[in-house]
Phi, psi and omega in degrees: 000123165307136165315332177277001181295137150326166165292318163020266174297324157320288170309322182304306194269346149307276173341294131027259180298263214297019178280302151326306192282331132287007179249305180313340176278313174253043179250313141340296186292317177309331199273320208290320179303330188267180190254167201299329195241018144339112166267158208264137195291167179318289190313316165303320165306319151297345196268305154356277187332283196323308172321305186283332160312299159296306152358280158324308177283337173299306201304309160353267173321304167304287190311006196265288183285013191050015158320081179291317178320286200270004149284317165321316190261004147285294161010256206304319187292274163328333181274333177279344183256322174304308170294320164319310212274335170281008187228323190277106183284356176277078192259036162276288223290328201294291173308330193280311188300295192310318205292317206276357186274316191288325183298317190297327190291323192290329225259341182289301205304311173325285182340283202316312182287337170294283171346312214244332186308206214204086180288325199286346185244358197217134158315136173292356179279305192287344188261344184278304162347290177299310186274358105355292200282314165323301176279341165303331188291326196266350157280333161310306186292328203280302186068078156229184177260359169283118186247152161231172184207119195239121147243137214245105180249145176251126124232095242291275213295327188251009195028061178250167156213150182225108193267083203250102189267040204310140127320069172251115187265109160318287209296353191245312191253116179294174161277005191262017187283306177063061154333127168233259221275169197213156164205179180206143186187148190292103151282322215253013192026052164251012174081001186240142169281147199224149203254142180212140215184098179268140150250124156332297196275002196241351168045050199208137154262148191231153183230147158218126196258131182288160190255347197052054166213019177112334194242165198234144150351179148256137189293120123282181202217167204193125147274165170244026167112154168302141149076011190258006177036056180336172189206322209185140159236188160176178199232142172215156151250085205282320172267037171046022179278012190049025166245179200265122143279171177242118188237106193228163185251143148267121216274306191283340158264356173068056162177174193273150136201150211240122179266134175258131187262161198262346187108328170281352204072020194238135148220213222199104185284162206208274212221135163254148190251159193252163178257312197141095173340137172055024230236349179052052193296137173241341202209116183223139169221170198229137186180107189307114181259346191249342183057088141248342139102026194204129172306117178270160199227129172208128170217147175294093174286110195295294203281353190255357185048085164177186197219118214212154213217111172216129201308114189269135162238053178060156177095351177085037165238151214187096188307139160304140203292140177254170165271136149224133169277140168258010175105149173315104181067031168327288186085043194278132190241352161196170177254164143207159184228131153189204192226093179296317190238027157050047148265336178111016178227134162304109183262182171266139163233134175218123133350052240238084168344262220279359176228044026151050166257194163197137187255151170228097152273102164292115169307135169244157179328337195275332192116337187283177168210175190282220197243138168290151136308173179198137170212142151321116210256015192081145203285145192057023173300308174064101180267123189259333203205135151279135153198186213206158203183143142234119198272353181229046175019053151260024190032063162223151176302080193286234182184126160258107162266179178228153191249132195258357178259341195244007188054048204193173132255161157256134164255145216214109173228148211270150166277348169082011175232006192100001173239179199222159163241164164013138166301156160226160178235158192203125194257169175278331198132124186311123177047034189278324171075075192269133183258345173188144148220160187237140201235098197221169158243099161318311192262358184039048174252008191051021121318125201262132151222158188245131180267132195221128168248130139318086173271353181264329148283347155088006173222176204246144168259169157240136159257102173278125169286147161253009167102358201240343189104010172235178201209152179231096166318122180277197184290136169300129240186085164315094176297346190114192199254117171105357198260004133068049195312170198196334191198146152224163164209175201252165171174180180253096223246352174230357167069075192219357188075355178254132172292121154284152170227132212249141193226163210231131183227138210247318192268336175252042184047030192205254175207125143251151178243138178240095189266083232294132195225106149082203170237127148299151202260003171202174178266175157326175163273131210226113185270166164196109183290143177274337178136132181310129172092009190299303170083018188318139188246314207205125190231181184209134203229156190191122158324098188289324220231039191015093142217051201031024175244177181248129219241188188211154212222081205238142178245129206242107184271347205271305190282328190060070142192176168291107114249166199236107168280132190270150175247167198244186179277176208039038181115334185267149205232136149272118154289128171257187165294164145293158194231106189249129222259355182127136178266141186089000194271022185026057199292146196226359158197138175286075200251148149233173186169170199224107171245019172242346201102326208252039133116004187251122171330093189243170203243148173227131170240184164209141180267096195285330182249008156249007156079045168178177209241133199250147159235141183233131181267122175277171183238016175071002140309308207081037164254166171208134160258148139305078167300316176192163198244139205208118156273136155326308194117146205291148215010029196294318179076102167260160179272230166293136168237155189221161176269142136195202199246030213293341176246026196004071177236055153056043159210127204292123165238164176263147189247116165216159188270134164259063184303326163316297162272003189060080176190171197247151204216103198256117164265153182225150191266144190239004157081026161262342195110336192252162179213179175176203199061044187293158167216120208266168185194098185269146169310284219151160173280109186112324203309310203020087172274144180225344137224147180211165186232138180261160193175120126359066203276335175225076135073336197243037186074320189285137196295131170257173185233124176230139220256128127284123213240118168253354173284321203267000211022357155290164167246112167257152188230179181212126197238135208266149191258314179172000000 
């Protein structure tokens, strides 16, 4: 559908679906009234018809706009619910089901009128509205308890959409479930990915099995014992029947448990491991620790300070759990596993919350392990989550935390012999308190990037790698106000080739789905303070410190002084001291240029309120002395000054906008740092120039100058003669 097609049709096709959805509720009521070996009466047969009619005309109105999708995904939404209700003696799940196939069908038709509307004639504020009003009529019309709530952020200029799916069974689920650990994987072998999911307070594992088109099943659920406060999953196939199980720790029973799947998406719970009286698991990963060619179990014990490991000898047996401490009042909250010093055995890495580290256990063949290492994640960080990658491609294994006291991650990239060097940090964002990362390529650049949900902030970043061990934090992704995100994973969840991220929000009970569109074209905004009351008015960017990166130059109008950020690679800045230019002197614009000769880069400000103009000479470092002070003229306000060669004589002069007195203001350079011969070019009365540029303006070698006038509403130029 073109964007200029009326809404019309939009609406038209809205009708539609809930038209269905009303002859399907009482074509409901007719099943629910008769007795189970009734055969089904003349009216019901009619209510059928009707059903299939509107059906038909729906399906119509999609080929009219060549909508393929959402012919598939009426198909599938109706036949499937229609066929429940016609077969199935369970006729609550039967109702529960159809209303949640139709509500999906009204939320394409919303999209679809969101998408689409006719923006040149109708505000995207009056198309939010409308579609508001929609969904309210239409959840009025079904009257079930079941809500869903699809909200659609556009960002126009970078084409993404964050695709935000919240879940609520009113009649089933209290508020108190507290989704944690989350995974994803095809259960039901269709080839589409499908979501596992522990709540805690709710002692449930919960499943949705995916449609491959983004959107999801209704969850079932399965417990994990009274009181046992699932935490952290993950998937194997433990009897070898070659369909996928479920393996979760439980914090409060203190053990492992493995549900076995049918293949279908349905499972079954079969055996529990005990972690160790009190040991509190919080973290579990699955990996052959011994190369027996048989799956291993190692979970993190929270309350036990230790990491504890037990050895698979296939068939769903399991060697009693052995420990490794990880230190007094560790608090260890996560794993990762690979083979840190390229022996060919698997080692450990854990996260340790309250001693604000990370311990590593090098493996040995046997199955054993050394005494950890231990390196700092900085004091008092308090590292909540691990993972492992190689972010700078030397094919050695690093390791990424994320500090939930420091805002930041930290990277540890390995030497391949089982040590690491130095942290480098990178940060998520003032009070984001980031709680878990996951380390994938987002961007299908063959680059590691890393994904962090925020819980102190309520959203999830991507930190795009540049393949070096360094990283540029990406745009922020709201979970909602209050949803306190705890996990997230990953997957290609509607099948476009792009990884989606799917995040576990704790406070507000519920999911978000992120559905990855395009690239983003730039990162977040990245601050850097000048210093309180600073007011920076004007910068300049230059290599200070010859070391072939680019450096920034901020003229501070509040503080009356220079400042200089040195830059690192990609983009990231170091504050150095200030340079103070005179108290009162308002400095209010900036230039560099090398006015001594001697290959190194130097500054010219102006001072709007001392009248006059400073040269600081570098020493190629990203140091400076003050060489000399230039008065302007007594209340001249000089603006902008700008550089060139205005006599061409291969020696550098200056340029200032005098808005105070109208007039244009020429230092002419003696190619030492020092200058003179000044010479004025007055405007006029009122001109008040406040910038200006220099440039060749006709061709004839000579530097021309062009003025802004903010008194004149002109661009006035001055163009040299000889």
């Amino acid at each position: 559908m073109e964007q200029n097609n009326n809404n019309i049709d939009c609406k038209r096709l809205l009708s539609y679906i809930m038209s269905i959805a009303g002859d399907c509720r009482l074509m409901l009521s007719h099943v629910t009234s008769t007795e189970e070996n009734e055969e089904t009466t003349t009216d019901i047969k009619d209510l059928f018809r009707k059903s299939f009619e509107n059906f038909d005309a729906d399906i119509h109105a999609f080929e009219n706009i060549n909508n393929i999708l959402n012919i598939a995904l009426l198909h599938s939404n109706l036949c499937r619910g229609l066929e429940l209700v016609e077969n199935s003696s369970d006729l609550f799940e039967n109702y529960r089901t159809l209303s949640w196939e139709l509500l999906n069908g009204i939320c394409v038709m919303i999209i679809l009128l969101q998408d689409y509307a006719p923006l040149s004639t109708m505000s995207q504020e009056d198309v939010e509205k409308e579609v508001i009003e929609c969904t309210t009529r239409a959840l009025k019309y079904l009257e079930v308890e079941l809500i869903v709530h699809y909200q659609i952020h556009r960002r126009h200029h970078q084409h993404h959409y964050q695709y935000y799916c919240e879940l609520q069974q009113q009649h089933k689920y209290d508020n108190t479930r507290r989704p944690q650990g989350i995974i994803t994987r095809d259960f039901n072998n269709d080839k589409y990915l499908d979501i596992a999911v522990a709540f805690s307070l709710s002692d449930k594992i919960g499943i949705l099995l995916g449609y491959g088109n983004g959107s999801f099943g209704i969850m079932m659920t399965y417990s994990t014992g009274n009181g046992s406060r699932p935490q952290s999953l993950t998937v194997h196939d433990f009897n070898n029947d070659g369909q996928l199980d479920i393996v979760v720790i439980s914090s409060a029973t203190n053990d492992i448990g493995i549900l076995l799947g049918y293949g279908n998406g349905s499972f079954t719970t079969s055996r529990r491991y005990s972690t160790g009286n009190g040991s509190g698991p919080i973290a579990i990963i699955l990996t052959d620790i011994n190369n027996d060619g048989e799956i291993d179990i190692v979970v993190a014990n929270a309350a036990a300070n230790n990491i504890g490991i037990l050895l698979g000898h296939g068939n769903l047996t399991f060697d009693t759990i052995i420990t490794y401490s990880t230190g007094n009042n560790s608090k260890p909250q996560s794993l990762a596993v690979g083979d840190f010093d390229n022996d060919g055995q698997i080692d450990i890495a854990v996260a340790n919350f309250l001693t604000s580290n990370i311990s590593i256990f090098l493996g040995y063949q046997n199955g054993n392990f050394t005494i950890q290492v231990s390196y700092s994640t900085g004091y008092q960080s308090w590292p909540h989550s691990i993972t492992v990658g190689d972010f700078n491609r030397d094919n050695r294994l690093d390791i990424a935390t994320c500090n939930f006291n420091m805002n930041d991650v930290s990277i540890f990239l390995g030497y391949g012999n089982g040590s690491f060097a130095p942290l480098m940090t990178f940060s998520t964002g003032d009070g984001s308190a980031p709680v878990f990362v996951e380390a994938r390529d987002f961007n299908n650049d063959g680059i590691l990037d890393i994904a962090v949900a925020n819980y102190g902030t309520n959203t999830i970043v991507v930190l795009f790698g540049f393949g070096d061990g360094s990283f540029l934090p990406g745009i922020a992704y709201q979970t909602g106000v209050g949803s306190a995100p705890c996990t997230l994973t990953t997957g290609d969840f509607d099948n476009n080739s792009q990884l989606d991220i799917i995040v576990t929000n704790e406070q507000s009970n519920d999911i978000s789905i992120f559905l990855a569109y395009d690239r983003e074209l730039y990162g977040s905004i990245t601050s850097y303070s000048m210093g309180f009351g600073s007011q920076p008015h004007s910068i300049a960017i230059g290599d200070l410190n010859n070391d072939g990166l680019s450096d920034i130059v901020v003229a501070n109008y509040g503080t009356d002084n220079v400042g200089i950020l040195l830059g690192h690679n990609h983009g990231v800045f170091d504050t150095i001291p200030t340079y103070s230019i005179g108290v009162g002197s308002s400095p209010y614009s900036v230039s560099i240029a090398d006015f001594n000769n001697d290959n190194q880069l130097d500054i010219v400000v102006s001072n709007s309120e001392s009248d006059n103009i400073v040269i600081l000479l570098g020493d190629g470092n990203g140091m400076f002395v003050i060489r000399a002070t230039y008065s302007t003229g007594t209340r001249s306000q000089p603006s902008t000054v700008a550089v060139g060669d205005f006599d061409n004589n291969k020696k550098l002069d200056i340029a200032i906008a005098n808005s105070g007195t109208n007039s244009i203001l020429l230092f002419y350079g003696y190619g030492n740092g020092l200058f003179g011969n000044q010479t004025s070019y007055d405007l006029g009365y009122g001109y008040r120039p406040y910038s200006i540029a220099i440039k060749d303006l006709n061709q004839d070698n000579w530097m021309d100058i062009a003025i802004a006038c903010y008194g004149t509403d002109h661009v006035e130029t001055l163009i040299k003669m000889c």
